[in-house]
ROFIGU-980855 format. One record per residue (C-alpha): residue number from 1; residue in one letter; x, y, z. Coordinates in nm, 3 decimals, padded with zeros to 5 digits, always signed. Example, Ala and Ser with C-alpha at 12.3 -4.5 7.8 and 13.67 -1.06 7.14 Angstrom:
2
+-----+----+---------+---------+---------+
|   i | aa |    east |   north |      up |
+-----+----+---------+---------+---------+
|   1 |  A | +01.230 | -00.450 | +00.780 |
|   2 |  S | +01.367 | -00.106 | +00.714 |
+-----+----+---------+---------+---------+
This chain:
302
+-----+----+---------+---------+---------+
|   i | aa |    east |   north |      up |
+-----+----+---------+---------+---------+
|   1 |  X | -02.673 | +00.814 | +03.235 |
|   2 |  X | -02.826 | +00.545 | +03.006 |
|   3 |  X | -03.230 | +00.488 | +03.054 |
|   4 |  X | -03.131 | +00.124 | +03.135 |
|   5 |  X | -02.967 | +00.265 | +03.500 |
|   6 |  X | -03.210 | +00.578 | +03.583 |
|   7 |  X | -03.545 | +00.328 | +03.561 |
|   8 |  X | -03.340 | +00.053 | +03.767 |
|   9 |  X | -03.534 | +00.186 | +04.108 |
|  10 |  X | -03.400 | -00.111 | +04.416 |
|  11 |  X | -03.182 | -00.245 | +04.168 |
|  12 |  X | -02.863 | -00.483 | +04.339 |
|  13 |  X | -02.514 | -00.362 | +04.360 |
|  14 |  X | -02.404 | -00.563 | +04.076 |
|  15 |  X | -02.612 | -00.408 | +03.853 |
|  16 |  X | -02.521 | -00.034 | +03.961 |
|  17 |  X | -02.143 | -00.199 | +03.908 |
|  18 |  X | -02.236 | -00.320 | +03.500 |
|  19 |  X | -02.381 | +00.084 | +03.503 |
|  20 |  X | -02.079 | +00.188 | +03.577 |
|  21 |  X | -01.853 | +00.055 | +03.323 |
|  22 |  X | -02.102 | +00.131 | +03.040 |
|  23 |  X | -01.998 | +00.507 | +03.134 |
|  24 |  X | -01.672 | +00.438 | +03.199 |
|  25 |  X | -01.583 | +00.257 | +02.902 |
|  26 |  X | -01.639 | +00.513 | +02.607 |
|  27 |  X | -01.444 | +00.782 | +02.766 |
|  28 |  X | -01.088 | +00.476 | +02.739 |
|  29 |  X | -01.191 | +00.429 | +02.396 |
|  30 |  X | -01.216 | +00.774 | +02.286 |
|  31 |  X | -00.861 | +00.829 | +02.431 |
|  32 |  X | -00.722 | +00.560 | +02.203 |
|  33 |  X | -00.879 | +00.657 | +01.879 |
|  34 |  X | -00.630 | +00.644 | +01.558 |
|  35 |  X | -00.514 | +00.965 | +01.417 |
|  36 |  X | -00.441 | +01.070 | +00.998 |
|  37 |  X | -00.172 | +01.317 | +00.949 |
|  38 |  X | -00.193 | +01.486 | +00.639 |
|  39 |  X | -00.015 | +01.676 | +00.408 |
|  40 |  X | +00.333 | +01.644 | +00.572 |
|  41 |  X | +00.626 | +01.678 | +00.407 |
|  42 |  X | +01.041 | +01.686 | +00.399 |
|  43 |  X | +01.306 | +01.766 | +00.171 |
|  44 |  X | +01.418 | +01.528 | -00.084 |
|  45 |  X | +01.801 | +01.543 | -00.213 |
|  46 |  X | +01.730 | +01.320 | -00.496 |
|  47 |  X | +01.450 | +01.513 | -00.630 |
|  48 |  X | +01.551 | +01.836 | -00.569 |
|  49 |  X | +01.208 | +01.948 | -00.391 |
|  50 |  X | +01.026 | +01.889 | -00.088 |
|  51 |  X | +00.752 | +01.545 | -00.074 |
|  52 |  X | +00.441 | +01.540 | +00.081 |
|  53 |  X | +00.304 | +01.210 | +00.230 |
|  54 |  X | -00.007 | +01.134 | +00.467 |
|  55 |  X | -00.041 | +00.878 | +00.747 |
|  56 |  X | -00.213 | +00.686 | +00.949 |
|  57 |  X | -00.102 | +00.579 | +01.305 |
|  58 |  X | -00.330 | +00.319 | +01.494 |
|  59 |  X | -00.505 | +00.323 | +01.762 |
|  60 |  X | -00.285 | +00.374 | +02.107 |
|  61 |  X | +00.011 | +00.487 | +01.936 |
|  62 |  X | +00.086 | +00.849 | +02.158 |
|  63 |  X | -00.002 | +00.648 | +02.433 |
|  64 |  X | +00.292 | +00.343 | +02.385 |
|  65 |  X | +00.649 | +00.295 | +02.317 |
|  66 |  X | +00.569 | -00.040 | +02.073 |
|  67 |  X | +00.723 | -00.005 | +01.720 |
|  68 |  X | +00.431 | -00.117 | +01.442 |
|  69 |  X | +00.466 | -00.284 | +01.115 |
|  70 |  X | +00.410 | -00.060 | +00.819 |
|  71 |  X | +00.229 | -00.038 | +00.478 |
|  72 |  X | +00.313 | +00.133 | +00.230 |
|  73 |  X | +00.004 | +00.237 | +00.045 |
|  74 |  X | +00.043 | +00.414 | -00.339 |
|  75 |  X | -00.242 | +00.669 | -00.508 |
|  76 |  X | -00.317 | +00.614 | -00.818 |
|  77 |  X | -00.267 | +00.874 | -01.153 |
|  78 |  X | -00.564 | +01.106 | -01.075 |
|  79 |  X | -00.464 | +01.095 | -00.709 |
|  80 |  X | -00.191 | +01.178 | -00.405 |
|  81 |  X | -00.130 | +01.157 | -00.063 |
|  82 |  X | -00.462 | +01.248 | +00.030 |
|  83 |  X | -00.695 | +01.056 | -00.198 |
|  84 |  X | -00.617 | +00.702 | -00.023 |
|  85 |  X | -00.778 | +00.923 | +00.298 |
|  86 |  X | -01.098 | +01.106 | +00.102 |
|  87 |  X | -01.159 | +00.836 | -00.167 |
|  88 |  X | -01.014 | +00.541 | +00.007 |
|  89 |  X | -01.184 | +00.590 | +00.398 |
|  90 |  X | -00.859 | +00.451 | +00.510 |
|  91 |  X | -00.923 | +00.569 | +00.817 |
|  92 |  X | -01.262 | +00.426 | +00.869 |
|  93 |  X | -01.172 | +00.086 | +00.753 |
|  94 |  X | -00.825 | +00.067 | +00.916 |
|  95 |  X | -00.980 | +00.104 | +01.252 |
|  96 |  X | -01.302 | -00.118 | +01.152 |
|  97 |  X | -01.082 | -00.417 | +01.004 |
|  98 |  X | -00.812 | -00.382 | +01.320 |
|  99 |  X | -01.137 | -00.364 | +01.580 |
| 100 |  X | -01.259 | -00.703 | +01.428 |
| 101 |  X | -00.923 | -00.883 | +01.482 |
| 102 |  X | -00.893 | -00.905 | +01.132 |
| 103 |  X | -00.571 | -00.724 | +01.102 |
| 104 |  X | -00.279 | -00.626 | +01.333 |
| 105 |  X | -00.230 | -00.273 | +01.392 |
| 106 |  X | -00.008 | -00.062 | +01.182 |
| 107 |  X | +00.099 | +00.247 | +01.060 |
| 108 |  X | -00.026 | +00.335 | +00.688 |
| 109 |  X | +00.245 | +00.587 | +00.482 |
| 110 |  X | +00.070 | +00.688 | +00.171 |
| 111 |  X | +00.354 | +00.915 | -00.031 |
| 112 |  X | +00.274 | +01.211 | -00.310 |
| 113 |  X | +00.365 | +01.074 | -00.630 |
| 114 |  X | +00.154 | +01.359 | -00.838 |
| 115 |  X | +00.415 | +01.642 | -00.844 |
| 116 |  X | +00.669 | +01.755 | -01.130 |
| 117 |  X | +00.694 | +01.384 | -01.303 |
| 118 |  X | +00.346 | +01.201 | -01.195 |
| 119 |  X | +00.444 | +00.831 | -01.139 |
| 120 |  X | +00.650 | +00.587 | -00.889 |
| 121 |  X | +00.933 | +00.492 | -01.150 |
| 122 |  X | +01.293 | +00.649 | -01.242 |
| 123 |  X | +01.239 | +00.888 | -01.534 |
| 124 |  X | +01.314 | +00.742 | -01.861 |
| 125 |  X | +01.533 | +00.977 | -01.965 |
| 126 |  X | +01.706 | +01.034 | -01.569 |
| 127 |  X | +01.687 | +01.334 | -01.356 |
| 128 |  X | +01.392 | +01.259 | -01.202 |
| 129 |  X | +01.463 | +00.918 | -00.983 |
| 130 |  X | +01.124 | +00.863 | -00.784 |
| 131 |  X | +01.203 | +00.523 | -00.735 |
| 132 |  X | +01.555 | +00.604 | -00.574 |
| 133 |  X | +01.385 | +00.863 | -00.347 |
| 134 |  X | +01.140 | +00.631 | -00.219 |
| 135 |  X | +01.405 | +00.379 | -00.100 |
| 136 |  X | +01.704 | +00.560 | -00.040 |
| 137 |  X | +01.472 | +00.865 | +00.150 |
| 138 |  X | +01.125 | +00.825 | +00.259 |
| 139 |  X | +01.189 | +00.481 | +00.382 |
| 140 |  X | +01.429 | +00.632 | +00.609 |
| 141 |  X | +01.291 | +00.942 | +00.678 |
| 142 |  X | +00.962 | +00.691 | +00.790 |
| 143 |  X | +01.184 | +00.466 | +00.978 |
| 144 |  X | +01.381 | +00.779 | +01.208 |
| 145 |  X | +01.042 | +00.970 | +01.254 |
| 146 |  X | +00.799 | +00.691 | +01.332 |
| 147 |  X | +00.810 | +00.391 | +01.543 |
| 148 |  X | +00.820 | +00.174 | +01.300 |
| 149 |  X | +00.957 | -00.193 | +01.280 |
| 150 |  X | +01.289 | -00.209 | +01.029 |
| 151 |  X | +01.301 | -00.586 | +00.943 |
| 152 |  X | +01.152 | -00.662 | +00.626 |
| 153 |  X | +00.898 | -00.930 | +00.758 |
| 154 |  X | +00.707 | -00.564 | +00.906 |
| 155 |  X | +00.715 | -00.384 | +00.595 |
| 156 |  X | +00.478 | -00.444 | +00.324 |
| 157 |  X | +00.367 | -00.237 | +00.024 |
| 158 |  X | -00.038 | -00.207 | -00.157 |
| 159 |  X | -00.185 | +00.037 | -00.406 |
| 160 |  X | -00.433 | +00.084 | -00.683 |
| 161 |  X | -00.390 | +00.129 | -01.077 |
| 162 |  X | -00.090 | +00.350 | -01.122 |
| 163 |  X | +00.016 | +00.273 | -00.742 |
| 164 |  X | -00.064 | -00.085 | -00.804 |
| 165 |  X | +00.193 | -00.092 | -01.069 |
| 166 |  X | +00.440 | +00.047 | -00.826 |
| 167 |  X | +00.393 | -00.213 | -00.585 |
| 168 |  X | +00.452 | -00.438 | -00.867 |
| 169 |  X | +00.786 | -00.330 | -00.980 |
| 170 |  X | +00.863 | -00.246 | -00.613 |
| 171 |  X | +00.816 | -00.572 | -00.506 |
| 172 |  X | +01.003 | -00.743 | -00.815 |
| 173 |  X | +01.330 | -00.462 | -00.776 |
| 174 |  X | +01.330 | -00.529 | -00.390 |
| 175 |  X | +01.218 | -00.847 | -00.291 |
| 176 |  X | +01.418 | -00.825 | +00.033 |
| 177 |  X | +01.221 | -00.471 | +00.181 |
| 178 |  X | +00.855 | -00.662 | +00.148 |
| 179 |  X | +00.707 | -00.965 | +00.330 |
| 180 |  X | +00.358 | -00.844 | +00.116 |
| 181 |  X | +00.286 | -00.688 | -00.174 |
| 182 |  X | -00.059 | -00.634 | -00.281 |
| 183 |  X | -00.101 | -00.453 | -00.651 |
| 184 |  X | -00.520 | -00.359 | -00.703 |
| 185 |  X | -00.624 | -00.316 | -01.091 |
| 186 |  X | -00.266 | -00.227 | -01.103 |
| 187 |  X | -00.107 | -00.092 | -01.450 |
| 188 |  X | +00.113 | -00.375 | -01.531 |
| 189 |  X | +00.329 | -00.223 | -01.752 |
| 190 |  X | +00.473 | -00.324 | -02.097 |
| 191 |  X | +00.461 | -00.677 | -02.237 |
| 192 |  X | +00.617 | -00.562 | -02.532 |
| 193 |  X | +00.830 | -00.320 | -02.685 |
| 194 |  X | +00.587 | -00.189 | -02.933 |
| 195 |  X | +00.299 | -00.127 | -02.645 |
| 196 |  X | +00.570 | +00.073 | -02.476 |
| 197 |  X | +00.628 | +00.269 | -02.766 |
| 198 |  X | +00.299 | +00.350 | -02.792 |
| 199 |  X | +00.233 | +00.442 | -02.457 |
| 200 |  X | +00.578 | +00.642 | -02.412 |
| 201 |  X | +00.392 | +00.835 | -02.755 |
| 202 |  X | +00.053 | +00.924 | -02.584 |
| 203 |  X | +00.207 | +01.073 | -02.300 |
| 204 |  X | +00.434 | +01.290 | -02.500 |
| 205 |  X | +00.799 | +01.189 | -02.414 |
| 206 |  X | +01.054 | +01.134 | -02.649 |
| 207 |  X | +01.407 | +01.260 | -02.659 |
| 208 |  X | +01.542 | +00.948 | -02.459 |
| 209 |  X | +01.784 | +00.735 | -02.662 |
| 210 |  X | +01.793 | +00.350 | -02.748 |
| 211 |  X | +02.006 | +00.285 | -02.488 |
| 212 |  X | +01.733 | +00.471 | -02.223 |
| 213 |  X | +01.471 | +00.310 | -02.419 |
| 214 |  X | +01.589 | -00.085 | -02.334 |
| 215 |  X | +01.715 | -00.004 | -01.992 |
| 216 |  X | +01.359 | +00.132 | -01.931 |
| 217 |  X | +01.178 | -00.160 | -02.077 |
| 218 |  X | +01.387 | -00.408 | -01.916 |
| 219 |  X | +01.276 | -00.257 | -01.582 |
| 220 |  X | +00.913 | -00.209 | -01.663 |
| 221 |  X | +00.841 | -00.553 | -01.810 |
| 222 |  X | +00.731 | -00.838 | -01.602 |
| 223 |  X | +00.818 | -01.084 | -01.832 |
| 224 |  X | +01.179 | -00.909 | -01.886 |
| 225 |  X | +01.274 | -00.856 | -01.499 |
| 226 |  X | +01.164 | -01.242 | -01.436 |
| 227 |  X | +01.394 | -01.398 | -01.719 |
| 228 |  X | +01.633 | -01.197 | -01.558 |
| 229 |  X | +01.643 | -01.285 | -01.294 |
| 230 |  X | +01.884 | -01.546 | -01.064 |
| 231 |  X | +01.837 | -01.781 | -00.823 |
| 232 |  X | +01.877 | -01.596 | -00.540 |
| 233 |  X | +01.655 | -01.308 | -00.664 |
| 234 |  X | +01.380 | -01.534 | -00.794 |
| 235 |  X | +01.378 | -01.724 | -00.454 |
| 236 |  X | +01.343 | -01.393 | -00.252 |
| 237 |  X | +01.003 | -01.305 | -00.526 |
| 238 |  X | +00.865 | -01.625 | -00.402 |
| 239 |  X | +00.922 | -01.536 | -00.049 |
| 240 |  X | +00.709 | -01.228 | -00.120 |
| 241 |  X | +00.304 | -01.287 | -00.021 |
| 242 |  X | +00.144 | -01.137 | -00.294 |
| 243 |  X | -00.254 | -01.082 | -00.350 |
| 244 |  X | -00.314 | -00.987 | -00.731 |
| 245 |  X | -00.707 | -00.870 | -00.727 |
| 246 |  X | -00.898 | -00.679 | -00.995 |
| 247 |  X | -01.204 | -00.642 | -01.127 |
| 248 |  X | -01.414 | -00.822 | -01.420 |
| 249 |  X | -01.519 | -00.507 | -01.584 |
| 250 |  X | -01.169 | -00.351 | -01.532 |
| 251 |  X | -01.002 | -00.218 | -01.864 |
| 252 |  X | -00.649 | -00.348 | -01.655 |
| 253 |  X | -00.827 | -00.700 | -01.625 |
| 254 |  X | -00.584 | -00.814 | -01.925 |
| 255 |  X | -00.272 | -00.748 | -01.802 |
| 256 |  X | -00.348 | -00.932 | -01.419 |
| 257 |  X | -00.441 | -01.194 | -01.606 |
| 258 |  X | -00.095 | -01.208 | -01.796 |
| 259 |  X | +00.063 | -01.097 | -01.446 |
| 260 |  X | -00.110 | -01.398 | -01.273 |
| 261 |  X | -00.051 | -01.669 | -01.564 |
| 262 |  X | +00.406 | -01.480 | -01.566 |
| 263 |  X | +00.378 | -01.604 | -01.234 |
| 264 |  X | +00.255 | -01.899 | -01.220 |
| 265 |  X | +00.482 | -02.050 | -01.470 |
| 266 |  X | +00.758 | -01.851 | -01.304 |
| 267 |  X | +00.605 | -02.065 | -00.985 |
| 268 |  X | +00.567 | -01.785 | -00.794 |
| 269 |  X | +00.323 | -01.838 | -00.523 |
| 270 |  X | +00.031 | -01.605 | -00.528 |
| 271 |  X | -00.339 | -01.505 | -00.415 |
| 272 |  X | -00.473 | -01.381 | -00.767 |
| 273 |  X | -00.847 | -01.280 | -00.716 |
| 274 |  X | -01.089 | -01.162 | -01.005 |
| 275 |  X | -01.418 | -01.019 | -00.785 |
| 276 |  X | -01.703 | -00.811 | -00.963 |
| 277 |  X | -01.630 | -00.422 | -01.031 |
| 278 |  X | -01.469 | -00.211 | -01.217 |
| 279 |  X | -01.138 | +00.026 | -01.191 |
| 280 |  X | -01.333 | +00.269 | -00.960 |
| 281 |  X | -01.352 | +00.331 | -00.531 |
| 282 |  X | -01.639 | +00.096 | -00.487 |
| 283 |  X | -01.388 | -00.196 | -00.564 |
| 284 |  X | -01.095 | -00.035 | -00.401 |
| 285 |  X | -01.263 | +00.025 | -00.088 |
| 286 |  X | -01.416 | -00.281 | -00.088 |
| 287 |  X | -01.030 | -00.460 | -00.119 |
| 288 |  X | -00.855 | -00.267 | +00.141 |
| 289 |  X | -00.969 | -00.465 | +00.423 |
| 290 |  X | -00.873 | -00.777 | +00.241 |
| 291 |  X | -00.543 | -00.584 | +00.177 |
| 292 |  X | -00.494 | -00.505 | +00.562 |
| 293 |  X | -00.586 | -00.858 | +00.643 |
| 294 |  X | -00.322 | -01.022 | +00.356 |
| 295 |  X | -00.045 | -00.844 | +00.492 |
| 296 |  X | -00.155 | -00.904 | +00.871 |
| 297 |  X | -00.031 | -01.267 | +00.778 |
| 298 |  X | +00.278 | -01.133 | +00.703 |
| 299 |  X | +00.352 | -00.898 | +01.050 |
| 300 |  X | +00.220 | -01.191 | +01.255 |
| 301 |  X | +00.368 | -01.524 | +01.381 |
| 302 |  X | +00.150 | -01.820 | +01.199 |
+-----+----+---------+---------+---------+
């Protein structure tokens, strides 16, 4: 028993009452904890291998038939399925930021993007199509497996540096599967053929031909996918909620900024937030919250 009820000696019946539901009421929340899964997998046709992804189901879900909104949240290129969980605390702040009513409860997918071909794009030169696989399979292998809401108001995708830049180009190949997108000191890509070049040259591919090369670039390149784009598909990016954050001292802080000034003269609305850190878990951690909260407006009626 607490101290506060064994030295209550004569004490009323209401208070022995409030005694009894402080013991009472740890033992309900302990039964409604959230859970992380990690480490599962499935086979994927389009990659020819089997995919491991973590996740994180809320608070109450073995214990309700509801269906949850979902984010999709993307490692970075030292990371995979588990480092949103060790690095990140997901965990820990999920159920903090949900406990404060800052954010609805969800469930948090965070796919492997490490193995064979590290990254969330289609191969340059084909035969690798993560990009396919993550929309033609895991989406669907999340959405038969999980309760999970299917319209694309419930669905929004987050991530950090490499995974930032696959929310990115996510968001800007799909508008019509997010409500939310949420890139952190995310890679923005190529904002020039040259700097592609270059970068195609320190990771050691080649063998891809001109016509691989431009497809690729047109693909990867902000600037490229919104000239591109039509009416329709420009008005569903502007439908998108999208919070563009990074740090002062990041080495990415460049390429946000040329994100965030692409958008606004594309007049794509936007939350574009420059906060002190650097490209590291201190600011990452600090964001997810804010990140939870962002796409909360999204699930929820407003």
């Amino acid at each position: 028993m607490p101290r506060s009820c064994l030295k209550s000696k004569g004490v009323s019946s209401g208070k022995v009452f409030t005694c009894l539901i402080i013991l009472i009421y740890p033992v309900v929340a302990t039964g409604q904890s959230s859970k992380v899964i990690e480490g599962l997998s499935f086979h994927s046709n389009i990659l020819a291998m089997d995919r491991q992804y973590s996740i994180y189901l809320p608070a109450g879900y073995d214990d309700n038939n509801r269906s949850y909104p979902v984010l999709y949240l993307l490692h970075g290129g030292g990371g995979d399925h588990s480092t949103w969980i060790q690095s990140g605390e997901v965990q820990a702040l999920a159920d903090k930021t949900i406990s404060e009513g800052r954010a609805t409860q969800m469930i948090i997918v965070m796919p492997n993007a490490k193995d064979k071909i590290k990254g969330y794009y289609n191969f340059i030169k084909g035969g690798f199509n993560y990009e396919d696989f993550f929309f033609k399979e895991l989406i669907p292998h999340i959405e038969k497996n999980y309760r999970v809401r299917t319209k694309s108001r419930f669905r929004a995708v987050a991530g950090q540096s490499m995974g930032g830049g696959g929310t990115i180009f996510y968001a800007l190949h799909h508008p019509d599967m997010f409500s939310a997108a949420a890139p952190l000191s995310a890679v923005t890509e190529s904002w020039d053929k040259i700097d592609l070049a270059e970068k195609l040259q320190r990771n050691n591919i080649d063998g891809f031909s001109e016509e691989q090369f431009e497809s690729y670039y047109r693909s990867y390149s902000i600037p490229e996918i919104l000239s591109a784009a039509d009416s329709t598909t420009m008005d569903a990016i502007r439908k998108i909620r999208w919070y563009i954050s990074c740090g002062d001292d990041d080495y990415l802080f460049e390429g946000n900024s040329l994100m965030h000034i692409a958008f606004r003269k594309a007049e794509i609305p936007h939350e574009y937030r420059v906060k002190e850190g650097a490209h590291n878990w201190s600011y990452w951690r600090q964001e997810l919250p804010e990140v939870l909260t962002f796409v909360s407006k999204s699930f929820t009626e407003f």
